[in-house]
Backbone and ligand atoms as CSV (ligand in chain L), in Angstrom:
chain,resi,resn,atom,element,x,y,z
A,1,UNK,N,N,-11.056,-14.251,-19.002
A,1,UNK,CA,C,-10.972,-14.004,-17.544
A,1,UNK,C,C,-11.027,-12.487,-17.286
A,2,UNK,N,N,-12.294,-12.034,-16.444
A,2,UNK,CA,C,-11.751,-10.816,-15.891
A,2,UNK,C,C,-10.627,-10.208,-15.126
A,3,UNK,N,N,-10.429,-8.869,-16.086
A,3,UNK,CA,C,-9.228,-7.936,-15.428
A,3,UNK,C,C,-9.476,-7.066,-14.794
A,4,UNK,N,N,-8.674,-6.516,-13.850
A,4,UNK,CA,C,-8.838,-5.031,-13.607
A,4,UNK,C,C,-7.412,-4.528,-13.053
A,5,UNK,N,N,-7.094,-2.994,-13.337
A,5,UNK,CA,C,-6.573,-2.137,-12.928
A,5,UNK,C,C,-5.816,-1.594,-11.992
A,6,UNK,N,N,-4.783,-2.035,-10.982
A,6,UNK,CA,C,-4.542,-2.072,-10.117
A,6,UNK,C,C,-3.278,-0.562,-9.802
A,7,UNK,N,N,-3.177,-0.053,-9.139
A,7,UNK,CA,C,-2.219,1.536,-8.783
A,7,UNK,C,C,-1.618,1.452,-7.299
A,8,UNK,N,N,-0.501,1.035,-6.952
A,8,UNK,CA,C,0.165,1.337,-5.827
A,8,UNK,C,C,0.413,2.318,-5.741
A,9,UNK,N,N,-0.195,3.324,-4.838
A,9,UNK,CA,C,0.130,5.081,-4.984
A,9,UNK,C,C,1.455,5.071,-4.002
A,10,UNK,N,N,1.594,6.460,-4.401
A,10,UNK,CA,C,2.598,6.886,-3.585
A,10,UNK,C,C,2.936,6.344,-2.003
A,11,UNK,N,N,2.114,6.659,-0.966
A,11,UNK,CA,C,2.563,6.144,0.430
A,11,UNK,C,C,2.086,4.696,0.421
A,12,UNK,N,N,1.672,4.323,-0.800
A,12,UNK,CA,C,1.812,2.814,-0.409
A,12,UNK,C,C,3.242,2.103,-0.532
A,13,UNK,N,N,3.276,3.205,-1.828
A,13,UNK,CA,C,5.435,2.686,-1.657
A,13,UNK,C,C,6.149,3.096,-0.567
A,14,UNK,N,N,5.854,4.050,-0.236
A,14,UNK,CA,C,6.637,5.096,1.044
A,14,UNK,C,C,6.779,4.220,2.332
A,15,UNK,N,N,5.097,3.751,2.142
A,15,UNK,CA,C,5.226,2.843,3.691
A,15,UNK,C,C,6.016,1.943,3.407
A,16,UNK,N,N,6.358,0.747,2.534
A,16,UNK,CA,C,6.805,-0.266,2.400
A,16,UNK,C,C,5.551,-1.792,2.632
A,17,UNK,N,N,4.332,-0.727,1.871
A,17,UNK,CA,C,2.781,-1.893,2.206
A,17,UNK,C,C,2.661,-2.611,0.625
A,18,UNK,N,N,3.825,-2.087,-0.351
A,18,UNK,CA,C,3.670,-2.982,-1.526
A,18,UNK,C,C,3.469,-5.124,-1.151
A,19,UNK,N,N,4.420,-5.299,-0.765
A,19,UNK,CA,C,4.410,-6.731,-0.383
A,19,UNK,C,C,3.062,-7.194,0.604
A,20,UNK,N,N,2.329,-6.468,1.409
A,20,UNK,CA,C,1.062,-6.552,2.158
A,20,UNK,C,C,-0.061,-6.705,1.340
A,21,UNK,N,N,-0.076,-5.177,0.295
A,21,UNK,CA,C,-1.165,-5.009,-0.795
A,21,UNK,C,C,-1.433,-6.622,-1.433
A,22,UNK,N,N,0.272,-6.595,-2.424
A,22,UNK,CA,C,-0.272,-7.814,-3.613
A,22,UNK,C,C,-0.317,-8.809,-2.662
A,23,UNK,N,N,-0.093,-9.193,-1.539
A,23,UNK,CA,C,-0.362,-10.345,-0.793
A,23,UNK,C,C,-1.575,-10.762,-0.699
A,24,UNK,N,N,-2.418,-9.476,-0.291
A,24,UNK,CA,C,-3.868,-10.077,-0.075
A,24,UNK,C,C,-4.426,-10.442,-1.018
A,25,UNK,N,N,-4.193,-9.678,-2.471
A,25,UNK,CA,C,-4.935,-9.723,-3.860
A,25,UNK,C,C,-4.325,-11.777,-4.184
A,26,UNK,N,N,-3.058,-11.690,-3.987
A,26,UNK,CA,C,-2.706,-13.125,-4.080
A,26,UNK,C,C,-3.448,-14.153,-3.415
A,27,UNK,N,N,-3.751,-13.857,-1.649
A,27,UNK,CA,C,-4.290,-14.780,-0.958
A,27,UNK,C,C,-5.823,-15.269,-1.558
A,28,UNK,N,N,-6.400,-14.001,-2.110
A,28,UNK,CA,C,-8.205,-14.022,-2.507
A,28,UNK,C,C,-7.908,-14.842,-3.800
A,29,UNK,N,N,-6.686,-15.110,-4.529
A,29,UNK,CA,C,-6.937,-15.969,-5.688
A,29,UNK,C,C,-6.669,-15.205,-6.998
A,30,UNK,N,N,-6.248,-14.033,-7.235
A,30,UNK,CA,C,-6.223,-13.186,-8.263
A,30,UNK,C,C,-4.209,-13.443,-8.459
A,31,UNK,N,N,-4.373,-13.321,-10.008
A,31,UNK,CA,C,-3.239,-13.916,-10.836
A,31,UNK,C,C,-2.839,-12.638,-11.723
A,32,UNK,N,N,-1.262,-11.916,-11.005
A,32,UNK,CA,C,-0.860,-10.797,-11.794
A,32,UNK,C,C,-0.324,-10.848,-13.337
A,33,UNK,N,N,-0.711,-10.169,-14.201
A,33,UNK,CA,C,-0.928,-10.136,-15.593
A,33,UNK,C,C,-0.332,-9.163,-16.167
A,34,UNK,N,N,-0.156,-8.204,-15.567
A,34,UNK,CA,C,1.123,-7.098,-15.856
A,34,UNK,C,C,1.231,-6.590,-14.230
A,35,UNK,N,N,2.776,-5.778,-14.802
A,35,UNK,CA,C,3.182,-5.377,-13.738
A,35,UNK,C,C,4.218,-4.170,-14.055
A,36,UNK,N,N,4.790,-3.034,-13.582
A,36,UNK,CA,C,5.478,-1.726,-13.716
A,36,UNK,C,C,5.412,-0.651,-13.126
A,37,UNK,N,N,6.566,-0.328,-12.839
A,37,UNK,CA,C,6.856,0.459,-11.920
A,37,UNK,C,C,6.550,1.923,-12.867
A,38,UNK,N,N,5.653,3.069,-12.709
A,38,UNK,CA,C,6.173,4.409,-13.544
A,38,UNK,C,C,5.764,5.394,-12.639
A,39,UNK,N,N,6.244,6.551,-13.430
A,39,UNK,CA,C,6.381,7.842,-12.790
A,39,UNK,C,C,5.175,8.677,-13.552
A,40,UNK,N,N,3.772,8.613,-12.709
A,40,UNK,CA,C,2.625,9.267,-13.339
A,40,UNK,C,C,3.107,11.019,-13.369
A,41,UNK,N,N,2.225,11.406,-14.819
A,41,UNK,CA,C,2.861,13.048,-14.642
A,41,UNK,C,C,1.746,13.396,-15.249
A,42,UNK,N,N,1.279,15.134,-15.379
A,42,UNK,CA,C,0.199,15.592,-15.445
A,42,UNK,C,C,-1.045,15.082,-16.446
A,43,UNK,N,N,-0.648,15.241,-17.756
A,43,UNK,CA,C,-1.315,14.812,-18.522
A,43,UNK,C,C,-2.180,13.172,-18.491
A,44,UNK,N,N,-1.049,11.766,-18.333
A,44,UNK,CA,C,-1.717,10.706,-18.442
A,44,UNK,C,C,-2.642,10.962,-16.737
A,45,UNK,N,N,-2.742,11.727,-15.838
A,45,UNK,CA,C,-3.476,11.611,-14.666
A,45,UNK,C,C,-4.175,12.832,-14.756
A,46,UNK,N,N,-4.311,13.166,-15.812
A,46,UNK,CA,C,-6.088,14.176,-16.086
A,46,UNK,C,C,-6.668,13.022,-17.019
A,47,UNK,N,N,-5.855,12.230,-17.829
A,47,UNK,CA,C,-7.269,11.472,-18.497
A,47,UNK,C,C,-7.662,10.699,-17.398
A,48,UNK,N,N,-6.428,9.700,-16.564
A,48,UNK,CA,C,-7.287,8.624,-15.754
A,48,UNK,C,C,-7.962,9.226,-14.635
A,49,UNK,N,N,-7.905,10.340,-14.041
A,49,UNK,CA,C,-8.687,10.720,-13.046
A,49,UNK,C,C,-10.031,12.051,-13.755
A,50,UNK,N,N,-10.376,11.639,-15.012
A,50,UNK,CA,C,-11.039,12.580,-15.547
A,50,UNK,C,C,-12.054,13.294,-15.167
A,51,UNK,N,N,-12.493,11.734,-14.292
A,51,UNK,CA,C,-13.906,12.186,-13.750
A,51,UNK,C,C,-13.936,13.024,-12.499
A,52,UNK,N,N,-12.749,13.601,-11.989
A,52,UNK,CA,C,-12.909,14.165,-10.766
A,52,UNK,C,C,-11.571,15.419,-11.221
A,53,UNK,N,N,-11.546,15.339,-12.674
A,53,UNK,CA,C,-10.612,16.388,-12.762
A,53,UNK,C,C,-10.767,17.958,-12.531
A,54,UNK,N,N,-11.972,18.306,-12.144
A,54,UNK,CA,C,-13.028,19.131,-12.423
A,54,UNK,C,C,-13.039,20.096,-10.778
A,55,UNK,N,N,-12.923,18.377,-9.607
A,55,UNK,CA,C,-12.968,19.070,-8.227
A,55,UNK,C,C,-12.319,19.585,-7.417
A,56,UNK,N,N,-12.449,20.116,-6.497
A,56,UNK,CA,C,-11.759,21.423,-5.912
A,56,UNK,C,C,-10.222,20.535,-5.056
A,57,UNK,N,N,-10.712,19.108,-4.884
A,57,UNK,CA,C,-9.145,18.420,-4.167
A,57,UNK,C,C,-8.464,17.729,-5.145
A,58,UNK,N,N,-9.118,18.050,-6.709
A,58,UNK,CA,C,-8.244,17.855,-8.059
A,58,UNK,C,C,-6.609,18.112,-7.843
A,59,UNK,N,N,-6.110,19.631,-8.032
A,59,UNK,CA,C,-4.628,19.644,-7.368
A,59,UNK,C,C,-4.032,19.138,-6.579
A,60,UNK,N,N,-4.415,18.285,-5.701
A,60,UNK,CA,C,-3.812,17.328,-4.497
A,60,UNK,C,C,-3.490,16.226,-4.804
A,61,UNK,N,N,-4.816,15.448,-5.489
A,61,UNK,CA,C,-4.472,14.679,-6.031
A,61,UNK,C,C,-3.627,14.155,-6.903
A,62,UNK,N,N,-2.969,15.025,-8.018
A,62,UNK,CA,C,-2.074,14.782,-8.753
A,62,UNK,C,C,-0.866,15.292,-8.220
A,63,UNK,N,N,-0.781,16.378,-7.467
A,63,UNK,CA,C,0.121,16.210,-6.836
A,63,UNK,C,C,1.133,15.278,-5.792
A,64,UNK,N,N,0.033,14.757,-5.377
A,64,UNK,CA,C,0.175,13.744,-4.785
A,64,UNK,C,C,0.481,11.878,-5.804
A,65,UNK,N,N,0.021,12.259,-6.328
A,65,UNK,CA,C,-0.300,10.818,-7.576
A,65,UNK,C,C,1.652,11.260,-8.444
A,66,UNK,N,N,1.656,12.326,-8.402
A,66,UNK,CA,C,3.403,12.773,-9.234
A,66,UNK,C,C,4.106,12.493,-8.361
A,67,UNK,N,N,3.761,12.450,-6.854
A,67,UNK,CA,C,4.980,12.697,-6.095
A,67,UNK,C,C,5.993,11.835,-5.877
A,68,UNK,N,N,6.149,10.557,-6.692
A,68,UNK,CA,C,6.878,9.606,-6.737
A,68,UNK,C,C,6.295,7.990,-7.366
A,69,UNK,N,N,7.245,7.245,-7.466
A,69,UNK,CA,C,7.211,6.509,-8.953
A,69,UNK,C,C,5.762,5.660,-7.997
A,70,UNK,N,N,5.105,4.884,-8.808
A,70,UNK,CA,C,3.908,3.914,-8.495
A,70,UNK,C,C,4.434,2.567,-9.025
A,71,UNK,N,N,3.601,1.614,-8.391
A,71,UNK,CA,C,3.653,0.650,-8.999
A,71,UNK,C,C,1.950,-0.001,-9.818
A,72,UNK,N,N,2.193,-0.527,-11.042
A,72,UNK,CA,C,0.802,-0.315,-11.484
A,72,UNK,C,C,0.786,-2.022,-12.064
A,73,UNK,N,N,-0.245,-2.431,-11.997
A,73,UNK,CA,C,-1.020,-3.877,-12.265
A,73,UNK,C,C,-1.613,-3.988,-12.892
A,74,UNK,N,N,-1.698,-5.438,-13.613
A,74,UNK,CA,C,-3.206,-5.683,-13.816
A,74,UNK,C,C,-3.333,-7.116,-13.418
A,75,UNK,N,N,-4.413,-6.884,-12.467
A,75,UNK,CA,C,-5.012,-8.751,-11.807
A,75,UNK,C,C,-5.541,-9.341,-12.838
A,76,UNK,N,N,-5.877,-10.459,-13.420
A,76,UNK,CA,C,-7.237,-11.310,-13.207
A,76,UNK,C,C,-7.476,-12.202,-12.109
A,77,UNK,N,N,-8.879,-12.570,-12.831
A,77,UNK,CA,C,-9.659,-13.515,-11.642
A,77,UNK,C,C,-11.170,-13.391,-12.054
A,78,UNK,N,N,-11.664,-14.479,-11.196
A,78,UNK,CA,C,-13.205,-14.104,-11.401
A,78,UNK,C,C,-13.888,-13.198,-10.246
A,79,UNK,N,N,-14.369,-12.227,-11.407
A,79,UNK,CA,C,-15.136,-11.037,-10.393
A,79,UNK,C,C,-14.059,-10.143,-9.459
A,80,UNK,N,N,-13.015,-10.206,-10.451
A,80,UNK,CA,C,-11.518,-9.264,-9.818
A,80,UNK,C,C,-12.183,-7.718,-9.581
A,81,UNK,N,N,-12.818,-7.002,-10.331
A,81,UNK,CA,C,-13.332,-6.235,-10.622
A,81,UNK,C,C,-13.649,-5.889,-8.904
A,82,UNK,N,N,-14.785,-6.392,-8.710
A,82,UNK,CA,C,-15.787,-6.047,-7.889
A,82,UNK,C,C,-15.136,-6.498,-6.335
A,83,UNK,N,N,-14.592,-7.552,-6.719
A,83,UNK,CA,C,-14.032,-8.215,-5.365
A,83,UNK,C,C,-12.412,-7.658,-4.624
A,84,UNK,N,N,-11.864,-7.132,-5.668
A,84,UNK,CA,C,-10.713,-6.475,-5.070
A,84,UNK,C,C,-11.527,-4.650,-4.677
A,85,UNK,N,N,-12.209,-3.959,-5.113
A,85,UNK,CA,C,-12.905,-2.891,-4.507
A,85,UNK,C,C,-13.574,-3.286,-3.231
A,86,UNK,N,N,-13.701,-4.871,-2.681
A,86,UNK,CA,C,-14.106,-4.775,-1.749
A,86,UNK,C,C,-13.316,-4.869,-1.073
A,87,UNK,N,N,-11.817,-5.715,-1.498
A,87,UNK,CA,C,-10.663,-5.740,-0.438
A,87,UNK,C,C,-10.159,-3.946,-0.352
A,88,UNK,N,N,-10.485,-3.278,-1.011
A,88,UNK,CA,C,-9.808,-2.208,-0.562
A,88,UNK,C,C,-10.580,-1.206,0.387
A,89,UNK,N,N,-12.264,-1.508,0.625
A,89,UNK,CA,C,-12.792,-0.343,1.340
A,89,UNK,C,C,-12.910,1.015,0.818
A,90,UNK,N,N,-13.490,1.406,0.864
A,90,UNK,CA,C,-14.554,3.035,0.121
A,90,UNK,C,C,-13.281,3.794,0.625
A,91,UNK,N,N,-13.517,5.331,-0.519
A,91,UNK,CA,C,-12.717,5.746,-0.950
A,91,UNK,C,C,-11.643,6.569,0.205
A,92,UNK,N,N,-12.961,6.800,1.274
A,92,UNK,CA,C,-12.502,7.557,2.503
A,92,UNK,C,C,-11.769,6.635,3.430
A,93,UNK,N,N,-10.395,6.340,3.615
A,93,UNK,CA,C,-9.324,5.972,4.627
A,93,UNK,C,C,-9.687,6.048,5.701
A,94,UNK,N,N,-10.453,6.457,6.504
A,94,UNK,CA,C,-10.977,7.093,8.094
A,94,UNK,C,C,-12.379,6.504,7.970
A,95,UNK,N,N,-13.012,6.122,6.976
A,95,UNK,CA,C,-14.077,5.220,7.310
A,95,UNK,C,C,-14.150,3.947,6.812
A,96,UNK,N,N,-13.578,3.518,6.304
A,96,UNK,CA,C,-12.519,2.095,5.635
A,96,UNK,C,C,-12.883,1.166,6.742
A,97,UNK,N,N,-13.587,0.020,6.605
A,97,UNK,CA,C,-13.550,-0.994,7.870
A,97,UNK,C,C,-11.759,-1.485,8.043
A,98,UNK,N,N,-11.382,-1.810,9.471
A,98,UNK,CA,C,-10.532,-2.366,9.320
A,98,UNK,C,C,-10.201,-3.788,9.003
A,99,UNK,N,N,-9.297,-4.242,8.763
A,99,UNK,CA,C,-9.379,-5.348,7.838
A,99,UNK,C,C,-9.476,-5.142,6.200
A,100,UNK,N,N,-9.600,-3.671,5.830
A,100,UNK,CA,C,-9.521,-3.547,4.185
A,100,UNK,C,C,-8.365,-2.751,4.090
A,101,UNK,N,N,-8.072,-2.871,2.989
A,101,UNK,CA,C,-6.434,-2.348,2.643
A,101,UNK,C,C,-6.558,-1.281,2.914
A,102,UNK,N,N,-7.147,-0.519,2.740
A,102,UNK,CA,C,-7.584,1.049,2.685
A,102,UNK,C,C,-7.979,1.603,4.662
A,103,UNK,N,N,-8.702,0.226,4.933
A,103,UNK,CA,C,-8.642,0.745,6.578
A,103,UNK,C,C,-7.305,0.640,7.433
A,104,UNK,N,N,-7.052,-0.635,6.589
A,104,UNK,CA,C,-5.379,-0.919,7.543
A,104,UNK,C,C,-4.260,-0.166,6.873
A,105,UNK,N,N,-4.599,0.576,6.074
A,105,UNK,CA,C,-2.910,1.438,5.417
A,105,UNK,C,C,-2.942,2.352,5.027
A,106,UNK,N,N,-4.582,3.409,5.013
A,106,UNK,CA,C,-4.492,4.484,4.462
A,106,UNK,C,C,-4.717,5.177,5.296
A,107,UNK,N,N,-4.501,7.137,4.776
A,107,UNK,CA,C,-4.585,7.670,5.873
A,107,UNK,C,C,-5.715,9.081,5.631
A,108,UNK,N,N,-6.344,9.476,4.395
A,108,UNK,CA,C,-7.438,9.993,4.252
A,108,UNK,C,C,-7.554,9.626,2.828
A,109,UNK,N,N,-8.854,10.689,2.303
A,109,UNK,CA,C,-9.684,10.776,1.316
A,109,UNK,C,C,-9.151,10.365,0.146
A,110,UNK,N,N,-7.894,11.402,0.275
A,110,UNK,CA,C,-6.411,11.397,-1.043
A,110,UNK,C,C,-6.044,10.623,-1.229
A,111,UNK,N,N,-5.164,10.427,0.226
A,111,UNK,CA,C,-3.988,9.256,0.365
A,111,UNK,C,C,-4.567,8.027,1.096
A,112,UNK,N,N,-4.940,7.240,-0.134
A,112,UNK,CA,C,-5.799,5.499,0.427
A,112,UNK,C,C,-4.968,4.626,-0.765
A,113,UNK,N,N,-3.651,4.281,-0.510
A,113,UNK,CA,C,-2.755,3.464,-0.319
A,113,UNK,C,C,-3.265,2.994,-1.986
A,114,UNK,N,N,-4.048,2.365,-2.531
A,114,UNK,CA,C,-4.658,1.714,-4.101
A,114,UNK,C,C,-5.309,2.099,-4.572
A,115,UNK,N,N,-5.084,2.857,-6.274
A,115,UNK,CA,C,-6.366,2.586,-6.823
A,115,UNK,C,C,-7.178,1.259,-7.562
A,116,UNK,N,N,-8.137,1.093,-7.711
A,116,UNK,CA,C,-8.176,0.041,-8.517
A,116,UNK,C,C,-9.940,0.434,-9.463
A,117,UNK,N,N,-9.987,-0.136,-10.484
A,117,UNK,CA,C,-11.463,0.459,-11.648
A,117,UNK,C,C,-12.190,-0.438,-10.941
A,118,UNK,N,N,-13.510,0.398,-11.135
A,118,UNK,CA,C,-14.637,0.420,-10.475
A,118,UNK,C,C,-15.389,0.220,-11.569
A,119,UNK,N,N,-15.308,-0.655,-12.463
A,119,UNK,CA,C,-16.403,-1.554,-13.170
A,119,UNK,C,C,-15.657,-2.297,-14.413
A,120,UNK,N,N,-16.079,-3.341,-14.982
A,120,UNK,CA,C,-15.210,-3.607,-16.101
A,120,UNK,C,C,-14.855,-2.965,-17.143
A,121,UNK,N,N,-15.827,-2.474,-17.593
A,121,UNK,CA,C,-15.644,-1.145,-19.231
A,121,UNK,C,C,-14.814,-0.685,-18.571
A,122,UNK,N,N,-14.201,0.276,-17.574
A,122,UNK,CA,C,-13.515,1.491,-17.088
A,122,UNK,C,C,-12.322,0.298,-16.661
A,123,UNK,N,N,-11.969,-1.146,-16.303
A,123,UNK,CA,C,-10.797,-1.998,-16.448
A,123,UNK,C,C,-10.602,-1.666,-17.674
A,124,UNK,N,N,-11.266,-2.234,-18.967
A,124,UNK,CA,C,-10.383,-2.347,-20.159
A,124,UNK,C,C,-9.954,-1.352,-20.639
A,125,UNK,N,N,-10.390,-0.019,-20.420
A,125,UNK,CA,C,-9.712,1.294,-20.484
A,125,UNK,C,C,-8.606,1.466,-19.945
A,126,UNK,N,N,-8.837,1.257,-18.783
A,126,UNK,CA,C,-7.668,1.992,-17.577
A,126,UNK,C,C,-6.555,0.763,-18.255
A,127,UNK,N,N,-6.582,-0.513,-18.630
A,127,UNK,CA,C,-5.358,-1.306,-18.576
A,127,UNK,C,C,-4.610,-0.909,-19.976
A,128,UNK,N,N,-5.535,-0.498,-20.866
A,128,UNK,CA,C,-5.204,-0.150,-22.195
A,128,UNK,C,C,-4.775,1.099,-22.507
A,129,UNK,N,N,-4.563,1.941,-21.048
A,129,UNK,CA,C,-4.048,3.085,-20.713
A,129,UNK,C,C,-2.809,3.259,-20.108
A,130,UNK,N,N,-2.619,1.848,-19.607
A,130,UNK,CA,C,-1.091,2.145,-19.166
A,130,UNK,C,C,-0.364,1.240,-18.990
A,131,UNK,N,N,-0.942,0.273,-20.183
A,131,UNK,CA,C,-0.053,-1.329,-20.839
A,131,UNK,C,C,-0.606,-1.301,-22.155
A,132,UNK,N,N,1.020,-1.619,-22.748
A,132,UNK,CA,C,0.719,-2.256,-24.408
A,132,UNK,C,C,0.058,-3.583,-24.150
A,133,UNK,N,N,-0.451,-3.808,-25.980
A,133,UNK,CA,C,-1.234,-5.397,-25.440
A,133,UNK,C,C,0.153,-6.064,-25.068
A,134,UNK,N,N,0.909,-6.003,-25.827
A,134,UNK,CA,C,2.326,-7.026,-25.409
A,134,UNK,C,C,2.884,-6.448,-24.239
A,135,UNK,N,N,2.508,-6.246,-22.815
A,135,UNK,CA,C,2.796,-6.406,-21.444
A,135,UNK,C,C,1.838,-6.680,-21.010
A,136,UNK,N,N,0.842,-7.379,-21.345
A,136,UNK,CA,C,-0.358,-7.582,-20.837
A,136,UNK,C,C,-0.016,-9.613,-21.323
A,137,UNK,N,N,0.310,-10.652,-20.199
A,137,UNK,CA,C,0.978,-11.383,-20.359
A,137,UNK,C,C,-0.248,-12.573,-19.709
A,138,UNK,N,N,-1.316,-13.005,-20.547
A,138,UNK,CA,C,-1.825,-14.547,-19.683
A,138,UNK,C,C,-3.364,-13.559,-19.635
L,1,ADP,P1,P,-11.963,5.544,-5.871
L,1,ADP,O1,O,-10.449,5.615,-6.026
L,1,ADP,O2,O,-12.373,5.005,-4.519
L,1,ADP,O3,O,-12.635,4.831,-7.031
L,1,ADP,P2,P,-12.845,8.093,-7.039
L,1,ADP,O4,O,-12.729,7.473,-8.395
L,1,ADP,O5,O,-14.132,8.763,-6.677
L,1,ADP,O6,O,-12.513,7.049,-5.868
L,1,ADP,O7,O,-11.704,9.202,-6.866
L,1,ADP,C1,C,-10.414,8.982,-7.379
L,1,ADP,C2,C,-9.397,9.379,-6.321
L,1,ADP,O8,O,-9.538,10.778,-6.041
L,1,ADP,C3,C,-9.578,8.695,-4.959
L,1,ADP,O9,O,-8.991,7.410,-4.867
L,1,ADP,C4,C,-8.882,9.683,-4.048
L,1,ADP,O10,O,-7.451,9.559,-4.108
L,1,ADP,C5,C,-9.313,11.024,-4.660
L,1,ADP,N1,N,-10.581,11.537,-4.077
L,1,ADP,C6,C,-11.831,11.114,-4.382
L,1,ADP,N2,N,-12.773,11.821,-3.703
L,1,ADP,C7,C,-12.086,12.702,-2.944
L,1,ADP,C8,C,-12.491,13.722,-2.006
L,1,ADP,N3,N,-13.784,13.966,-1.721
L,1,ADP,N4,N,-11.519,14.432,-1.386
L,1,ADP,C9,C,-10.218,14.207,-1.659
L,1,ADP,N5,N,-9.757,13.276,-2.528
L,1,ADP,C10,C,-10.681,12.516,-3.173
């Protein structure tokens, strides 16, 4: 069964949109497989944000990504991958249709409430990045 990657950022805890988020991922049919609360800090968020470690709103981001504990996932489902990136809406918060997690709870570029991997190779990474196989459960 496909997995993928799931990141309650910071103002998604702040708001109190944790119970909203996994709701919808629940309603579409996707079955949580790990689950943990941690406190991201510099190093493990230069490898997972590697690819943008480079750009000029790099410092924000992790600043923002440190600024308090996350909650982190991993779904399956079929086509979890592709189909929860659509429940969340493109990366920009302010152009997010509403009705996607990201239109209804985020509030810019930075701060858009979830991350979640954007293809399968980059799931089995990202889950094998921040779950042993033994929390990785079903
Ligand atoms: P996504 O999370 O939608 O897959 P990316 O992988 O491109 O987006 O970027 C990772 C994270 O970096 C985004 O979720 C967002 O928090 C931040 N980010 C991306 N692009 C920008 C940008 N142009 N300005 C500010 N922050 C950005």
């Amino acid at each position: 069964m496909e997995k993928t990657l799931i990141i309650l950022k910071p103002d998604c805890m702040a708001q109190k949109h944790v119970g909203a988020v996994i709701g919808r991922f629940e309603a579409a049919g996707f079955r949580i497989v790990g689950c943990k609360l941690m406190q991201l800090t510099g190093p493990l968020l230069r490898q997972h944000y590697a690819h943008v470690a480079d750009k000029p709103f790099y410092p924000r981001l992790e600043t923002f990504m440190a600024s308090a504990p996350v909650l982190v996932l991993a779904l399956a489902g079929e086509q979890v991958v592709d189909r929860v990136r659509e429940l969340l809406g493109p990366t920009d918060s302010t152009k997010a249709a509403k009705g996607t997690i990201r239109g209804d709870f985020g509030t810019d570029t930075t701060i858009n409430v979830t991350h979640a991997s954007d293809s399968v190779a980059s799931a089995q990474s990202e889950i094998a990045r921040f779950f042993a196989p033994g929390e990785i459960l079903g």
